[in-house]
C-alpha positions as CSV (number, residue, x, y, z in Angstrom):
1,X,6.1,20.4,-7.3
2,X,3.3,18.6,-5.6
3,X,-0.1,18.6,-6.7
4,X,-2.2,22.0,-6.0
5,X,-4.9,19.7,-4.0
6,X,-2.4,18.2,-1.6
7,X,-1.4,21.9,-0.9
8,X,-4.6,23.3,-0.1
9,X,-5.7,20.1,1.6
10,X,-2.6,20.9,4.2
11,X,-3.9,23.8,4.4
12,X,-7.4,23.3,5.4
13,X,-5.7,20.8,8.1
14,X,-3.8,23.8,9.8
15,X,-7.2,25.9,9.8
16,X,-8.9,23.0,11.3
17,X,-5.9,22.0,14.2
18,X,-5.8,25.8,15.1
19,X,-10.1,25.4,15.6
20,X,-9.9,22.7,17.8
21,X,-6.5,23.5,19.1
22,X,-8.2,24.9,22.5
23,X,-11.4,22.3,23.0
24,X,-8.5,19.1,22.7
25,X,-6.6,20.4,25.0
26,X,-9.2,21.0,27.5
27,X,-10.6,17.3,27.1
28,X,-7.4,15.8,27.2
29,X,-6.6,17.8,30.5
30,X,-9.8,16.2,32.0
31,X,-8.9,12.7,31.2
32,X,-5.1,13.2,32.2
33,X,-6.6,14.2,35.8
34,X,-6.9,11.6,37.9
35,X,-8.8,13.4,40.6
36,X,-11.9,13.8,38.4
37,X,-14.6,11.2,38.7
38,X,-14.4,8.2,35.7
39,X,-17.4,9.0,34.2
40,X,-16.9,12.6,33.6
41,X,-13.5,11.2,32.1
42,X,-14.9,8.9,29.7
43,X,-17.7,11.1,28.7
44,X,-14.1,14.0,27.7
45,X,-12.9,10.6,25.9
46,X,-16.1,10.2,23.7
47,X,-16.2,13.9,23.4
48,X,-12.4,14.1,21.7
49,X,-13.0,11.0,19.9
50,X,-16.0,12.8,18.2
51,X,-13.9,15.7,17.5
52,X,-12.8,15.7,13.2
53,X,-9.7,13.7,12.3
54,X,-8.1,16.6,11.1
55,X,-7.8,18.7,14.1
56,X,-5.0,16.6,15.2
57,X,-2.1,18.3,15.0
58,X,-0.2,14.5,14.2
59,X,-2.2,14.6,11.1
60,X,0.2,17.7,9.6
61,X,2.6,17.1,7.4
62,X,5.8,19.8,7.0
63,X,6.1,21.2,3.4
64,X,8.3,23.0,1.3
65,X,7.0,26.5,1.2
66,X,8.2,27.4,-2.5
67,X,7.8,23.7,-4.2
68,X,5.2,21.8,-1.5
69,X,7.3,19.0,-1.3
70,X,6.0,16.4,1.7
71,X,10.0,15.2,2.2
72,X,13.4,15.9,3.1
73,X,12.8,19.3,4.7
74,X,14.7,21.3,6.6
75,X,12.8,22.8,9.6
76,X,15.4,25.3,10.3
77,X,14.5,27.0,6.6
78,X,11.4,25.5,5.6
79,X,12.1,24.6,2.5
80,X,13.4,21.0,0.8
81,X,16.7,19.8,0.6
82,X,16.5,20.9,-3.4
83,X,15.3,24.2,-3.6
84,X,17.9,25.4,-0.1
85,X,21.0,23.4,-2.3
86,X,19.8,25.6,-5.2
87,X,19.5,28.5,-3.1
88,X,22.7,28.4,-1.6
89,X,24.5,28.1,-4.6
90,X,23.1,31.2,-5.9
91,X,24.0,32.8,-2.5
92,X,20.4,34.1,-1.4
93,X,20.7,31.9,2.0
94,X,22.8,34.1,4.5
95,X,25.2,32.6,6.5
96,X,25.3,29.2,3.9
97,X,27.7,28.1,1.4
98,X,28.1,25.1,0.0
99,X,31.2,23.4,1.4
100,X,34.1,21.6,-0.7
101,X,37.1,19.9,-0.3
C-alpha cells in the first residue's frame, strides 16, 4: 500500500487538472491557430506557461483504487496486477478466471 500522502497528493492533482482543464484548452487552441496574429500567440504561450504544474493532465499518474499502487495497473479494472490476481481467484471479478494448463 502506498503512502497516504502520495494518495491524497494524486488527488489534489485531479482537482487541479479538472480546474484548469477548460482555460488550457482554450490557450492552446489560440497558439495551435495559425490565423491569429504572433503576438496574441505568444502572449496564450506565457499565459499557459504561467498556469500551475499540476493542471497538466501528463502530470497524473494511474493508481490502484483499493491498494494505491503507482504500477502495473490494469486500466480496464483499475486496480494492480496483485489485488485483480487475488480477486480473481476468489471469483469476485465476472467474466475472469485464472487460466491453467
Amino acid at each position: 500500500m502506498s503512502k497516504k500522502s502520495m494518495i491524497e497528493r494524486e488527488l489534489k492533482r485531479e482537482k487541479t487538472v479538472k480546474r484548469y482543464d477548460a482555460k488550457r484548452a482554450e490557450l492552446k487552441s489560440i497558439i495551435a491557430d495559425t490565423s491569429v496574429d504572433d503576438e496574441a500567440r505568444w502572449d496564450a504561450a506565457m499565459k499557459l506557461q504561467k498556469l500551475p504544474r499540476n493542471s497538466a493532465p501528463v502530470r497524473l499518474r494511474n493508481r490502484c483504487n483499493l491498494t494505491g499502487r503507482p504500477r502495473a495497473n490494469l486500466r480496464k479494472f483499475g486496480v494492480s496486477r496483485n489485488m485483480l490476481r487475488l480477486y480473481a481467484m476468489f471469483g469476485q471479478v465476472p467474466g475472469l478466471r485464472k487460466s491453467s494448463w
